[in-house]
C-alpha positions in Angstrom: -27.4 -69.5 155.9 -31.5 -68.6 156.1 -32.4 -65.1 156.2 -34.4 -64.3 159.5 -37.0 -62.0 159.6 -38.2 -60.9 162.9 -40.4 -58.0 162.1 -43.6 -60.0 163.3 -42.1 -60.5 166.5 -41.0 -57.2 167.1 -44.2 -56.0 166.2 -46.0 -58.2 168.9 -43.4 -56.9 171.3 -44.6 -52.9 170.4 -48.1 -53.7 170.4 -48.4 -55.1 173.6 -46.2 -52.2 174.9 -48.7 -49.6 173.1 -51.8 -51.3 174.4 -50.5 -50.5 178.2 -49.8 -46.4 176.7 -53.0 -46.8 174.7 -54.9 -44.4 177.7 -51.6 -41.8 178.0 -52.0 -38.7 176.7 -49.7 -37.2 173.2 -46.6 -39.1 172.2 -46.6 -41.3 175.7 -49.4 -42.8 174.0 -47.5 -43.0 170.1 -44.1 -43.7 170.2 -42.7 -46.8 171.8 -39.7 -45.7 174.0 -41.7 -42.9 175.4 -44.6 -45.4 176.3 -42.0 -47.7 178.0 -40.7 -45.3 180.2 -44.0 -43.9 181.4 -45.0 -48.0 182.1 -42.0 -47.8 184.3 -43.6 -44.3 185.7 -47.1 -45.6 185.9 -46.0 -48.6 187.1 -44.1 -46.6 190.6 -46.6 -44.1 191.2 -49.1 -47.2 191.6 -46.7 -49.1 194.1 -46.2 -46.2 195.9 -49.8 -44.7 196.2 -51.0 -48.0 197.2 -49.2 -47.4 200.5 -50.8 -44.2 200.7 -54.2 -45.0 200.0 -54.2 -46.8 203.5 -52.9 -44.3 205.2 -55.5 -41.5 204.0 -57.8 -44.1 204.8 -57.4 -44.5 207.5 -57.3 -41.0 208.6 -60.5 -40.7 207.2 -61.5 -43.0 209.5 -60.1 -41.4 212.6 -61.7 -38.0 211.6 -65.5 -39.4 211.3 -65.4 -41.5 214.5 -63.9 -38.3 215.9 -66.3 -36.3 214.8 -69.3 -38.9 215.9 -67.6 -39.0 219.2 -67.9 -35.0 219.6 -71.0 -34.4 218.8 -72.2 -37.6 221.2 -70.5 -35.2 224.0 -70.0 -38.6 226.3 -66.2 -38.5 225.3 -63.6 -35.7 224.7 -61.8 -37.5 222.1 -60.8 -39.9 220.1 -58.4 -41.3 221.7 -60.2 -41.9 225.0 -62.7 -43.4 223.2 -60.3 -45.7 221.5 -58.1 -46.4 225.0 -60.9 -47.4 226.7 -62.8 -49.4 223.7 -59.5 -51.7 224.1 -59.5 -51.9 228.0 -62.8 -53.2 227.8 -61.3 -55.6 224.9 -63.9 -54.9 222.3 -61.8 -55.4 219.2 -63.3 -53.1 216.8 -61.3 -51.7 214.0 -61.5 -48.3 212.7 -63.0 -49.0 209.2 -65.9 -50.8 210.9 -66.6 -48.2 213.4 -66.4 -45.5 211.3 -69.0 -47.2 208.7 -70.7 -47.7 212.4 -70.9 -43.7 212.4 -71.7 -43.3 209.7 -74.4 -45.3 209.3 -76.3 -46.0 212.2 -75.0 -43.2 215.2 -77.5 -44.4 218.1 -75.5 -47.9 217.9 -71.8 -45.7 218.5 -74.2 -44.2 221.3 -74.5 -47.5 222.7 -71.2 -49.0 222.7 -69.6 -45.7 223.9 -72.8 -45.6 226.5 -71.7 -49.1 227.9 -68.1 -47.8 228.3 -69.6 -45.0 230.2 -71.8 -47.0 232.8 -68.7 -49.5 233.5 -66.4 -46.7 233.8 -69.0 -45.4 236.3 -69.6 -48.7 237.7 -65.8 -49.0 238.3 -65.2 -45.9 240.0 -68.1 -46.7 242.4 -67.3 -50.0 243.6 -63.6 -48.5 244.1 -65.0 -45.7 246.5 -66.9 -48.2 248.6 
C-alpha cells in the first residue's frame, strides 16, 4: 500500500483556524485548540449580543424621544405621546422619531402639536 501524507491538508485546516484567532490576544491567538475554543466563544457572545444590541437600541430610542417630549412641555410622557401617536394612526417607529428629535425638534413640535389641537378639537365637539 501507498504511504499518505496529509501534513498539507492539516496545515490548511490550522491555518484557516489561526486566521479567525489571528486578532485574540496571547496563546488564543498561537496555539490551535485554544483558538478553536475561543471561535466557539466568539462565535456565542456575537449570537447572543446581537439580540441585545436591539434592545439597547431601542432604549436609546425611548430615552431621546422622552427627553424631546419633556422639554416640549405639551406631553407628560412618553407613553402618552406614543398612545395617542397610534390613536391618531400615524405609524412612526421609534428609530425614526428619535432621529426626528434629534435632528430637527420644531418638526416633533409639530406632530405632537397636531395631536394636541385634535385632542382639543375632540374634547370640544364632545362638550357641545
Amino acid at each position: 500500500m501507498t504511504r499518505v501524507k496529509r501534513g498539507s491538508i492539516a496545515r490548511r485546516r490550522r491555518t484557516k483556524i489561526r486566521l479567525f484567532g489571528s486578532s485574540f490576544r496571547g496563546a488564543h491567538s498561537r496555539l490551535t485548540r485554544t483558538i478553536s475554543q475561543q471561535k466557539i466563544r466568539a462565535l456565542v457572545s456575537a449570537h447572543r449580543d446581537k439580540d441585545r444590541q436591539k434592545r439597547d437600541f431601542r432604549r436609546l430610542w425611548i430615552i431621546r424621544i422622552n427627553a424631546v417630549i419633556r422639554e416640549n412641555r405639551v406631553y407628560l410622557n412618553y407613553s402618552k405621546f406614543i398612545h395617542d401617536l397610534y390613536k391618531r394612526q400615524l405609524l412612526l417607529n421609534r428609530k425614526v422619531l428619535s432621529q426626528i428629535a434629534i435632528l430637527n425638534r420644531n418638526c416633533l413640535y409639530m406632530i405632537s402639536n397636531e395631536i394636541v389641537k385634535k385632542e382639543d378639537r375632540k374634547e370640544y365637539s364632545e362638550m357641545i
